[in-house]
C-alpha positions in Angstrom: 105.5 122.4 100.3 105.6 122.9 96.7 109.1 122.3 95.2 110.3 125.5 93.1 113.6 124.6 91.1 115.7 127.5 93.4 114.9 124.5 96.2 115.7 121.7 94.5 118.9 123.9 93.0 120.4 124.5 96.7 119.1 120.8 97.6 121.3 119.3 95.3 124.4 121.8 96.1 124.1 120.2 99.1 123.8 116.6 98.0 126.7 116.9 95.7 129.1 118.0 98.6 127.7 115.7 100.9 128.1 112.7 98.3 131.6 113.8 97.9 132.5 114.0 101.5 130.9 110.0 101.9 133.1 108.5 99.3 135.9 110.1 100.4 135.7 109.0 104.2 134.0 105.5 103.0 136.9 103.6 102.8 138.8 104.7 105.5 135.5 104.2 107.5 134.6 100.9 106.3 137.9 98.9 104.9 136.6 98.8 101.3 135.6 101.0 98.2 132.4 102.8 98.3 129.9 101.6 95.5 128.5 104.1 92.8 127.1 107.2 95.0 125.8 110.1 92.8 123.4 112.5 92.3 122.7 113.6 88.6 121.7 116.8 87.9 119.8 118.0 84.8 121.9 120.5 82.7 119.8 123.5 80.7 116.3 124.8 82.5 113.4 122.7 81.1 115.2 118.9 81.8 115.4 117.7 78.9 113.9 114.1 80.0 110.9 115.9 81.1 109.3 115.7 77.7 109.0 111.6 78.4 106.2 112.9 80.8 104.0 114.2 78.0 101.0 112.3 77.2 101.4 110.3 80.7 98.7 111.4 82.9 98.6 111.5 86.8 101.8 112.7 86.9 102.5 115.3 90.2 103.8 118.2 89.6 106.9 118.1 92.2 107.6 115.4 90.4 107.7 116.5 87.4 109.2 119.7 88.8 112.0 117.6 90.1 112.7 115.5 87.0 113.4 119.1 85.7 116.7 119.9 88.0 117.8 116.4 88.6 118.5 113.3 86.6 119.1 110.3 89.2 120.2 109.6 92.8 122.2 106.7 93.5 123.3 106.5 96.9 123.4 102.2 97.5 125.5 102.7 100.4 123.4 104.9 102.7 121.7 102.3 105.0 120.4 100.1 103.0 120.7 102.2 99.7 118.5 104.9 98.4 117.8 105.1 94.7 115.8 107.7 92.6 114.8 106.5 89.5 116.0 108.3 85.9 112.7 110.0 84.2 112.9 106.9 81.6 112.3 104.4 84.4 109.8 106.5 86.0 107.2 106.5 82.7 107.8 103.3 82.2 106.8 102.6 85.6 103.2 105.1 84.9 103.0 103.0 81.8 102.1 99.4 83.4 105.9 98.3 84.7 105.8 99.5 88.2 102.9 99.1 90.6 100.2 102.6 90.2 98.0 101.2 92.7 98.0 100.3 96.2 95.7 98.1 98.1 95.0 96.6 101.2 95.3 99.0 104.5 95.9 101.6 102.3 94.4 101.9 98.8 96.0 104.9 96.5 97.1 105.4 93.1 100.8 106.0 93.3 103.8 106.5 90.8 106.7 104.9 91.7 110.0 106.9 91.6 112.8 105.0 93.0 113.7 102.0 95.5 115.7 101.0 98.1 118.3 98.0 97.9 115.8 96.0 100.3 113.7 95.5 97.4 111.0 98.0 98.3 109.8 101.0 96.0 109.2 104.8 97.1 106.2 106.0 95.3 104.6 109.7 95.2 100.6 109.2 96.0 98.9 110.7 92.4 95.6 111.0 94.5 96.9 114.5 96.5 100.0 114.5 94.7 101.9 114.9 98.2 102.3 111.4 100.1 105.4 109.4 99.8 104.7 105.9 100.3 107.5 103.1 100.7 105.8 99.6 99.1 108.0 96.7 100.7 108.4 93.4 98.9 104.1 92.3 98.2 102.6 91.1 95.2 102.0 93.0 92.0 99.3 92.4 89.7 98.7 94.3 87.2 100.2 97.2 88.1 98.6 96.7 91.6 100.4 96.4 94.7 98.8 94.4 97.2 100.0 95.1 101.0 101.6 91.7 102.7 102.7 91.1 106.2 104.1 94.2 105.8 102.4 97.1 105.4 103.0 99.8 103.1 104.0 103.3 105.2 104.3 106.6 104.7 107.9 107.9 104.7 107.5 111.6 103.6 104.1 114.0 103.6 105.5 115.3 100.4 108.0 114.8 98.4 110.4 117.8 99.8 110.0 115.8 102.5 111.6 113.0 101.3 114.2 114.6 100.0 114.9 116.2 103.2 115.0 112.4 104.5 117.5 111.4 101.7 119.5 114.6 102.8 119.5 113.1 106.3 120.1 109.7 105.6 123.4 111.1 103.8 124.7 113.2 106.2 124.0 110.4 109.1 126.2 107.7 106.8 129.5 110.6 107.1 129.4 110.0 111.3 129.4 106.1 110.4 132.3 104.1 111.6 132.5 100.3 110.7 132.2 98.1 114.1 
């Protein structure tokens, strides 16, 4: 599924009230204060941080299309945390800091987008534009990720779809109790 901003605009309605309804029931829930939870949305139509993307090739569109509408997700207290890296740290990533390759198993060019608190990135395949891989802990070489003991897997068949996971993943944290 292609991601038109009127998606991404009711997807991130519904993040924002389900972020809100988390921290509040967090502490109750757990005994402590929740950490920084957030989703950022991008004010104005273009996104203004989507101009970083120019000149950086292999680049998806949903992607791009998403960098548009929102700024950042934060959420390090869903499971094991869920982050969606700003458009800065994205580029930067396309641009040699992040793995762009995978290999092993699997072998795709990739731009990484955000990571969990496990130490494992969630990259967007840039071969069909679609696939969202997680990468756990391996060695990177050159901007090449090299599979270890654990394999890479695919989490999402796009990146809807992964949003739709993050979406989840949120809602599944408000039922949470702490044990």
């Amino acid at each position: 599924m292609a991601i038109t901003s009127e998606w991404l605009d009711e997807w991130l309605k519904r993040m924002e009230a389900l972020t809100s309804a988390f921290i509040e029931g967090f502490q109750l829930a757990f005994g402590y204060p929740p950490g920084e939870n957030y989703v950022v949305s991008v004010s104005g139509a273009s996104g203004a941080g989507v101009k970083e993307f120019v000149g950086v090739g292999g680049v998806p569109e949903d992607l791009v299309a998403f960098y548009r509408r929102v700024g950042k997700v934060s959420l390090p207290d869903v499971g094991s945390g869920f982050f969606v890296h700003s458009v800065g740290q994205t580029v930067a990533g396309v641009c040699g800091d992040l793995p762009t390759r995978i290999v092993g198993a699997r072998e795709d060019s990739v731009v990484v987008f955000g990571s969990d608190g496990g130490g494992a990135f969630f990259a967007l395949s840039a071969t069909d534009g679609a696939t969202v891989y997680r990468l756990p802990p391996s060695g990177v070489e050159g901007g090449v990720y090299t599979e270890g003991a654990l394999p890479c897997e695919v989490v999402a068949s796009d990146l809807a779809g992964f949003l739709r996971l993050l979406e989840h993943e949120l809602k599944g944290g408000q039922g949470l109790r702490a044990s």
